[in-house]
N, C-alpha and C positions, 0 to 999 in steps of 0.2 A: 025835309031834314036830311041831312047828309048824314053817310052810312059810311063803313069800312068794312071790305069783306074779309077781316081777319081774325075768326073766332077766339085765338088764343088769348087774345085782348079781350079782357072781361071786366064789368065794373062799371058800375054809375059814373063815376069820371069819364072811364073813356067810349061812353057813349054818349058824352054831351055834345051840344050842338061845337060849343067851343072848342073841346080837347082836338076833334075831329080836325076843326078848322082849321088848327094850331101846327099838326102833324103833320095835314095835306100840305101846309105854307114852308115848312120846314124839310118834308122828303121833295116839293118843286125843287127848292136851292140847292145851291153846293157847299153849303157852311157848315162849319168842323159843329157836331153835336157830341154835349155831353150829359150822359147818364146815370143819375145817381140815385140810392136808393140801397137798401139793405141786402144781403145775400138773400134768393130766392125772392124777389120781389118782378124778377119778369125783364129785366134789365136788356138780357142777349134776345128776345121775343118781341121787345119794343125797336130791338136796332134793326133785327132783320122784315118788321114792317115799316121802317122807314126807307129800307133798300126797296121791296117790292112796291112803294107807293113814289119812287123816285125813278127820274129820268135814267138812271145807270143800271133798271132792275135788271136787261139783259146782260149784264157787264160783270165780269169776275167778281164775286164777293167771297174776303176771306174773314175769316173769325180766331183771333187768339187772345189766349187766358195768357197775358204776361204772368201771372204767377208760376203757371204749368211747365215756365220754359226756365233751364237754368241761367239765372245772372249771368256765366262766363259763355253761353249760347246764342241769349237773347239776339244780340246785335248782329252775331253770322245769320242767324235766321229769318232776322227783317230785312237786313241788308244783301244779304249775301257776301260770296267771297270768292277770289279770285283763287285762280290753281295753286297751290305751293304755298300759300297766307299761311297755312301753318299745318302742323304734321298729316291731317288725316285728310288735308284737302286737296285730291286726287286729281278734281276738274273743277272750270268754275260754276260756280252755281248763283243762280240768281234767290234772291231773297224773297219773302210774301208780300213788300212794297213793289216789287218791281211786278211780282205774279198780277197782281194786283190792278197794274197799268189800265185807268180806263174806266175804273171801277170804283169798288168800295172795300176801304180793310175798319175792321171792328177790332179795337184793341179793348181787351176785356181787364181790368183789375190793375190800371194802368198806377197807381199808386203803389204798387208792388215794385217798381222798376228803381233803378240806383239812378241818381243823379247824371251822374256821367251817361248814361242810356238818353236819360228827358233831357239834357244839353245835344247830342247829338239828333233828336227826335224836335225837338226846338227849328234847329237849322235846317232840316227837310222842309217842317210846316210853314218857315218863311220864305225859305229858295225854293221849293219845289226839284229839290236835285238831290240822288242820294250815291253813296260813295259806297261800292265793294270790299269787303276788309281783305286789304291787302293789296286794294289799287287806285292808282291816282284817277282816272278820268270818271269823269261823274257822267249819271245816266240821268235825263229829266223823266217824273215822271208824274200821270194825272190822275192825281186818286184820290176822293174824297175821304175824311178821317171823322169816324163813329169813335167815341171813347163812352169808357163805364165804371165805375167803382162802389166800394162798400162803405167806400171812406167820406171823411170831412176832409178833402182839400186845405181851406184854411185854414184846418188845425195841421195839418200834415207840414204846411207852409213855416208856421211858426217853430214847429219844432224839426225844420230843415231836413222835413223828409222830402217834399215836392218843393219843385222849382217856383217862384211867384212869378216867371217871366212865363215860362210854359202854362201855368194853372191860367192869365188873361189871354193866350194863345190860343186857348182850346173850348173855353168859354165863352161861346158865340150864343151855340144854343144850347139851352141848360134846360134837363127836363128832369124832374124828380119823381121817382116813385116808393107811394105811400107802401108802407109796412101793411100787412092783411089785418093786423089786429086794429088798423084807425080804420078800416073799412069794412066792419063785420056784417055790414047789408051784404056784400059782395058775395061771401063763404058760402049761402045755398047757392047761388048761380053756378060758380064755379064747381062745386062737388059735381051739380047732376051735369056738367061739361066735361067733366073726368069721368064719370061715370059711364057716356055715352061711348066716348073715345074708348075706355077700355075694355067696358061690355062687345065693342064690336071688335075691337083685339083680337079676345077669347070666345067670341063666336059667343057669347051667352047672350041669354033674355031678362035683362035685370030692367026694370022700368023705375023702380022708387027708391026712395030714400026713407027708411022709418022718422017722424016727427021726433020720435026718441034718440034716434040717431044724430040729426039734424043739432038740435040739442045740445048735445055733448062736442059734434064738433065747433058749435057757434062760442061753447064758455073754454075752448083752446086759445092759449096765448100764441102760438105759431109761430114761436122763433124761426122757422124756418121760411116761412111764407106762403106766399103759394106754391112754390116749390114742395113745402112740407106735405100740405093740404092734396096735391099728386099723387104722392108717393101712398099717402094714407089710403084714399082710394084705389089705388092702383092694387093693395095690397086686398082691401075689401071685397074688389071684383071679383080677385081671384079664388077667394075664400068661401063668397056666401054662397050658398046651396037655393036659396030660393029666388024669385024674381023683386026683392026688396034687401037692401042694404040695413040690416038690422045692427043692434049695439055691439053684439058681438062678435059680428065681423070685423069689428076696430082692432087694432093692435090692444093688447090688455091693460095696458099704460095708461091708454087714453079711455077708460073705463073709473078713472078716479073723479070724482064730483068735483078738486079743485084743479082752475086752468094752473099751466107753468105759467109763472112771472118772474120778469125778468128782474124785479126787485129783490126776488128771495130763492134764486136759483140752489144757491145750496141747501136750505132747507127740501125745497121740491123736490132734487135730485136723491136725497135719502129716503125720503118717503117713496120714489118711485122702487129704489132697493127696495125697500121693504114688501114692497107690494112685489116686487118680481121672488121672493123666497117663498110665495105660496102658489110657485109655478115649477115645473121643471126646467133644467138649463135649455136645453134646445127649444122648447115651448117659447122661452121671452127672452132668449141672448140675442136677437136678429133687430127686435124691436125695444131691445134695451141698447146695441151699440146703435142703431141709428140716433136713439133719441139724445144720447152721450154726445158724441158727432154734431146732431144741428144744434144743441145746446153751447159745445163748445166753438161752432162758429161763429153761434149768435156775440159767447161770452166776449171772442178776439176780433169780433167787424169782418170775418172771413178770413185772418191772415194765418195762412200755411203756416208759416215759419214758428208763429206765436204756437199753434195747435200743436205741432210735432215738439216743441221745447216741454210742454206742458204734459203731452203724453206719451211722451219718451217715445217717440216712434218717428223714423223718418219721413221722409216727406213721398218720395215713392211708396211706400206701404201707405202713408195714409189717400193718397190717391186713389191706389186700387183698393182700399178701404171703401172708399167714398163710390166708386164705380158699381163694387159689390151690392153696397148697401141702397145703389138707386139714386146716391146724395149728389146732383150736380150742383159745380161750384163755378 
């Protein structure tokens, strides 16, 4: 049977004889792949084992969150830009497609981007040439394209947020990744793989997971994902006193008998108040803004813009919100 030495990759799926097959076939070639699948679902983890199990694994690989970069940015920062293009651009500078040369770039949350960016990113993936902002001669260059989002494409299409000529552009290979809550065999494997990883972190001797524990985290809805499921453990390591991860190591949230669902989020959400008033603020304000945060990503498919309209916070604050609290997006 054929193996993949990539632990982060957990899961009855992708340790079938197929999944494997499927990825080795796909990191051999040089076809644009894309990634879809819900926030925290493993998305940036599955791109950079397809880098390491690909002909270009010695070759520059870059990674960026289109969301993370401002619209009026984005394009200087892929592209680059030549001296004088405009007030602050002192020298010229090359872009992350051109750093890239040879290589591989991961563009993460690519649904995030204005039109006029995916008509400009269009004509790359079909020339293979890209243009400096602010000068005429084009540079060719060779670099295979990783794409990912949170989104439905074809809805995005209809309602003229993505291009249809870009969406069959990038659409070579299409791989989806399942949400944790359709895969809940997965959730013990993964704990005692976070466990291990973080037990050797902090130098501790944590070997189990209480059955009671185990438990509680299997009837979680995990808007977040495995992502979530990380961060939970990551929090337990550091907390428990003995060599078993017991119930109350958990955040105190997730000490309630009913999972979050995604059906009845505002009920859930109150009952979690409720439940955090028989604690002190500092005691559940950590593990009350995280679980507000992956709730509210879950609510908007990931989108910055929607989160910060929603909770009156910008988009920088909620960044470093999100770094704070552990939440990568």
């Amino acid at each position: 049977m054929q193996t993949i030495d990539f632990p982060e990759i957990i899961g009855e799926r992708f340790n079938s004889p197929e999944f494997i097959a499927e990825i080795k076939d796909i990191a051999d070639s040089d076809g644009i792949v894309l990634i879809t699948g819900e926030t925290g679902t493993g998305k940036d983890v599955l791109a950079k084992m397809i880098v390491k199990l690909s002909k270009r694994k010695n070759k520059p690989f870059i990674s960026v969150n289109c969301a993370s970069i401002p619209e009026s940015l984005l394009e200087t920062t892929l592209f680059g830009h030549k001296k004088g293009a405009f007030t602050s651009a002192i020298d010229n500078q090359k872009g992350y497609l051109e750093e890239a040369n040879g290589g591989t770039i991961f563009l993460d949350e690519i649904a995030e981007t204005s039109l006029n960016f995916q008509a400009a990113l269009l004509k790359v993936l079909e020339d293979g040439f890209i243009r400096r902002v602010g000068e005429n001669k084009e540079i060719h260059i060779d670099v295979r394209f990783l794409f990912a989002t949170n989104k439905n494409l074809k809805e995005e299409i209809r309602n003229n947020r993505f291009r249809k000529d870009l969406f069959y552009r990038i659409d070579v290979f299409d791989i989806k990744l399942e949400p944790l809550r359709e895969r809940p065999e997965d959730i013990e494997k993964l704990a005692y793989y976070f466990l291990s990883i973080f037990a050797e972190k902090n130098q501790k001797q944590i070997l189990y997971i209480a059955p009671e524990t185990l438990k509680i985290l299997k009837k979680q809805h995990w808007d977040g994902n495995v992502r979530q499921l990380k961060n939970v453990m990551e929090r337990a390591v550091v907390k428990t006193k003995s060599d078993t991860i017991i119930p109350s190591d958990l955040p105190k949230i997730y000490l309630s008998n009913t999972a979050i669902s995604s059906t009845d989020k505002k009920t859930d959400f109150i009952n979690l108040s409720n439940e955090a008033l028989n604690h002190s603020y500092e005691d559940i304000k950590e593990s009350f803004d995280k679980q507000y945060f992956l709730l509210m990503l879950d609510k908007t498919n990931g989108n910055i813009s929607e989160i910060a309209k929603i909770s009156d916070l910008n988009r920088k604050t909620l960044y470093n919100k999100f770094k704070k609290l552990g939440i990568k997006i």
